[in-house]
C-alpha positions in Angstrom: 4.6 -32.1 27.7 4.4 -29.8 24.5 7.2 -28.4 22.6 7.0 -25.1 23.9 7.2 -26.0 27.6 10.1 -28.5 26.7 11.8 -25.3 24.8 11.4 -22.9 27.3 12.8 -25.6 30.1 15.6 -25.6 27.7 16.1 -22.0 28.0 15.8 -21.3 31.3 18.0 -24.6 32.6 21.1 -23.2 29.6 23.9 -21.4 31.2 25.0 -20.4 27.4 23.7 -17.2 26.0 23.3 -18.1 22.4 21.8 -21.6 23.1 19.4 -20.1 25.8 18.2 -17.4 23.2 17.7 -20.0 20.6 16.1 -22.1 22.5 13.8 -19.4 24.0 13.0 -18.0 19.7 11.8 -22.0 19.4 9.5 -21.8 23.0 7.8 -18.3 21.7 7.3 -19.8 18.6 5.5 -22.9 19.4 3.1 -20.8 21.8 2.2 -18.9 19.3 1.3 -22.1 17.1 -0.5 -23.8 20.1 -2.4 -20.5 21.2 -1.3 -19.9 24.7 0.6 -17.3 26.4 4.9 -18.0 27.4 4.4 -16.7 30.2 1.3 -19.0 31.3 3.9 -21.9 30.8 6.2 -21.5 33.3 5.8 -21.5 37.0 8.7 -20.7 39.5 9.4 -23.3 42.4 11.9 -23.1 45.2 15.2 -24.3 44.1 16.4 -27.5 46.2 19.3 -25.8 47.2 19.3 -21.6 48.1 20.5 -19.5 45.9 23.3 -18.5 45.8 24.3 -14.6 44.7 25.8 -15.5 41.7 23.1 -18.1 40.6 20.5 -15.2 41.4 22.1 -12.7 38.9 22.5 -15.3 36.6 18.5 -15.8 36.3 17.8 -12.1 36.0 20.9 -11.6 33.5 18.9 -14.3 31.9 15.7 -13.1 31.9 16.5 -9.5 30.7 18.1 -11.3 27.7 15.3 -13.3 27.1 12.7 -10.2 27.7 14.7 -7.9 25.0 14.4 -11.3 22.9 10.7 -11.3 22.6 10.6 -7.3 22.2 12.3 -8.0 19.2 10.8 -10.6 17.8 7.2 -8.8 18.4 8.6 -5.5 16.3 10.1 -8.0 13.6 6.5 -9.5 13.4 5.1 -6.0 12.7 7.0 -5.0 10.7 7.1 -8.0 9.0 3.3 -7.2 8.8 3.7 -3.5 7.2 5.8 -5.2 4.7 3.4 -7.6 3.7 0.4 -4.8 3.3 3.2 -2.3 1.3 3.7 -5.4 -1.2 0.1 -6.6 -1.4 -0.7 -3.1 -2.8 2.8 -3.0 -5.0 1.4 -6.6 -6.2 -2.1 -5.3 -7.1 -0.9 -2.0 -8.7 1.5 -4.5 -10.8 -1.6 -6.8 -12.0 -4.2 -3.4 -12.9 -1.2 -2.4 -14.6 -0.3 -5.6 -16.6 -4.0 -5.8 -17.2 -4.0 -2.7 -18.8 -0.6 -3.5 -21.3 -2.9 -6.4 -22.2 -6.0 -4.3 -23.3 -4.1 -1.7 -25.4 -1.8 -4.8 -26.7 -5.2 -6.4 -28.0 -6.6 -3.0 -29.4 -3.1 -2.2 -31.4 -3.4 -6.0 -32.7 -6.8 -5.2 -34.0 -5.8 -2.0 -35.5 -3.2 -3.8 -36.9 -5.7 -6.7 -38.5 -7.9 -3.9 -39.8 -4.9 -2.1 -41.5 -3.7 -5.1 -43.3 -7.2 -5.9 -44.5 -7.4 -2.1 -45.9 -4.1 -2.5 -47.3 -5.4 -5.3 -49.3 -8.5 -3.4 -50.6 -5.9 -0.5 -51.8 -4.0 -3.0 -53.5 -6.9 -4.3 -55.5 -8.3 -1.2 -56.7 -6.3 1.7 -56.4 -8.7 3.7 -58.4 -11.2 3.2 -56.3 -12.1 7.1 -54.5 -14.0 5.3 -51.4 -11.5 3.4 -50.8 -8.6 6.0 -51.1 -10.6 8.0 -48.7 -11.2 5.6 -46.3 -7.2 4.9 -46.4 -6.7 8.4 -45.8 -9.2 8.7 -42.7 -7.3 5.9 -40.9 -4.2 7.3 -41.5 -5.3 10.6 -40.0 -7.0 8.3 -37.2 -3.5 6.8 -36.5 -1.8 9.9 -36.5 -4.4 11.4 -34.0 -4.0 8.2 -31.8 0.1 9.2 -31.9 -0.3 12.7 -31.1 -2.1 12.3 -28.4 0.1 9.6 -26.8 3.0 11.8 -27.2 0.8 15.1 -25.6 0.4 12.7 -22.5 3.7 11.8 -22.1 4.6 15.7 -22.0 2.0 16.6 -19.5 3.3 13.7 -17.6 6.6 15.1 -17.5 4.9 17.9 -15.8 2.9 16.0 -12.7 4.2 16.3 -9.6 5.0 12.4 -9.1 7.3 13.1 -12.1 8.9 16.1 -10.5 9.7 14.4 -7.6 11.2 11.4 -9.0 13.6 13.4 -10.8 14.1 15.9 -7.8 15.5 12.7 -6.0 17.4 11.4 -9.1 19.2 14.8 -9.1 19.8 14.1 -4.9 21.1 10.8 -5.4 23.2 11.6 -8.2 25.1 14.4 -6.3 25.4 12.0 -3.5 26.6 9.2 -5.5 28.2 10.1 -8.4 31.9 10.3 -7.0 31.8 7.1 -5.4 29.3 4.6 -7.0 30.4 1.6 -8.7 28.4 1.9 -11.6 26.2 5.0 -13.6 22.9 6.4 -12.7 20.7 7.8 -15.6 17.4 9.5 -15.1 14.8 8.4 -17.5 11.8 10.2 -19.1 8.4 9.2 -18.6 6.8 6.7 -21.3 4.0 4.7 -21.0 5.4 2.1 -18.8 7.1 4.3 -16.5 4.6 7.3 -16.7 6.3 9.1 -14.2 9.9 8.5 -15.3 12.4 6.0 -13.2 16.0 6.2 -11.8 18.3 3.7 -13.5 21.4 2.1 -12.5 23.8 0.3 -14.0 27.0 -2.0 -12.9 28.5 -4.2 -15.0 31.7 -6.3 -12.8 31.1 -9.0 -15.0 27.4 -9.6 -14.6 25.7 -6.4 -15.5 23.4 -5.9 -12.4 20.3 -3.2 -13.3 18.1 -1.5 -10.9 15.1 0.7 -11.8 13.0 3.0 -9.5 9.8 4.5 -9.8 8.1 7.0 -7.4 4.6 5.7 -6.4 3.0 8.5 -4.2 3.5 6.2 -1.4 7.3 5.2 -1.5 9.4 3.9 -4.7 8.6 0.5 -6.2 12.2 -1.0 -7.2 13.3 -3.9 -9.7 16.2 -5.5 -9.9 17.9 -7.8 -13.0 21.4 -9.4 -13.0 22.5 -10.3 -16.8 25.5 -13.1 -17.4 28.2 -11.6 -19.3 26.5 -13.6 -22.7 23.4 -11.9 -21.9 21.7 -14.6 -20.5 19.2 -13.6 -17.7 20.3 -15.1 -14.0 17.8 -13.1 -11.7 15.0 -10.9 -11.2 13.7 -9.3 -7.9 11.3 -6.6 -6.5 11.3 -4.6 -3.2 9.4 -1.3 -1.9 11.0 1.2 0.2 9.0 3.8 1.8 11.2 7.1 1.3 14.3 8.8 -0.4 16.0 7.9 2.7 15.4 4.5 2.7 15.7 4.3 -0.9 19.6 5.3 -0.1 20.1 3.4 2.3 18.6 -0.1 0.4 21.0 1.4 -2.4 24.2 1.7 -0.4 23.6 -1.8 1.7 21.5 -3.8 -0.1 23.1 -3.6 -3.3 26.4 -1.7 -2.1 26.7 0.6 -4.9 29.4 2.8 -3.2 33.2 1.9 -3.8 
């Protein structure tokens, strides 16, 4: 006899609610494993004895609580699903994004190597009016290279992913302000948060950060819990599709109110 037939004869012979559900989560769960349908497992037969009106309300009391079990455990698999698919992409955008920290890292260490080696040459022959020129032009290059990082980050501060995220700081704030535990700050956009984040900030003991970024498709979130030396104790991430959601995940998740 398999596990899933001795499970569901478990459940359907178990006059206690909580055991009979229990047992019935472990009878759906090894049909899935083995392939078959529940419902292919279980065959009614005449009892010995008639039944009674009591014992006949008991079965259906039982099978309505076992049918609203198994909707609900078919709605937690999807959306167990969704969740998967929203952190996937969260995961990928993460990696392209790391990727990307790594190529400019790499270029500025170049720059860097260049620089020095320049430095060097200047230091030999300061007379030298090649050299002083060349000096010159890479200064002018660096300053160019500046500039335009800083013109980014201001038409940044103008896209609409940016507007929104601080549309729903200024929300949140007036929501929260009088009651959370802790301090929100909204911060501009820079180059790793190029549409600016939400920040909070609680500090009980551990000092608990959260930070949250507006992705076009919901708000990416990241956690950190600091020991009162400084020492690091946790880090986590999450995705939450909406303002609404977001406030909710910040008010029972993390229970930032009083």
């Amino acid at each position: 006899m398999s596990k899933a037939v001795k499970s569901l004869a478990l459940a359907l012979g178990n006059s206690n609610k909580e055991e009979a559900t229990s047992a019935f989560r472990q009878a759906f769960s090894y049909a899935q494993r083995e392939g078959v349908r529940l419902s292919s497992l279980h065959v009614i037969r005449e009892e010995t004895a008639p039944i009674t009106a009591d014992r006949e309300r008991e079965l259906v009391d039982k099978y309505n609580v076992l049918l609203v079990e198994a909707r609900r455990i078919r709605e937690r698999a999807t959306t167990l699903q969704d969740e998967k698919v929203v952190l996937n992409a969260s995961y990928q955008n993460a990696l392209s994004e790391l990727g990307q920290c790594q190529s400019e890292l790499s270029e500025a260490q170049k720059e860097i190597a260049r620089l020095r080696t320049l430095v060097l040459g200047l230091s030999a022959d300061t007379t030298t009016p090649s050299t002083t020129s060349v000096g010159s032009d890479s200064a002018s290059m660096i300053r160019d290279r500046l500039n335009a990082k800083k013109a980014k980050i201001v038409d940044l501060s103008k896209h609409p992913m940016t507007l929104k995220t601080r549309e729903i700081f200024d929300a949140l704030h007036t929501e929260l302000q009088d009651s959370a535990r802790g301090y929100f700050d909204y911060r501009e956009p820079k180059e790793s948060a190029p549409y600016g984040e939400i920040h909070y900030y609680w500090s009980p003991g551990d000092t608990y950060h959260i930070w949250c970024r507006y992705t076009g498709e919901g708000f990416r979130i990241s956690t950190a819990t600091f020991g009162p030396r400084g020492g690091e104790k946790g880090t986590d991430q999450y995705f939450v599709k909406d303002a609404d959601a977001l406030l909710d995940w910040l008010m029972n998740r993390w229970e930032v109110m009083l």
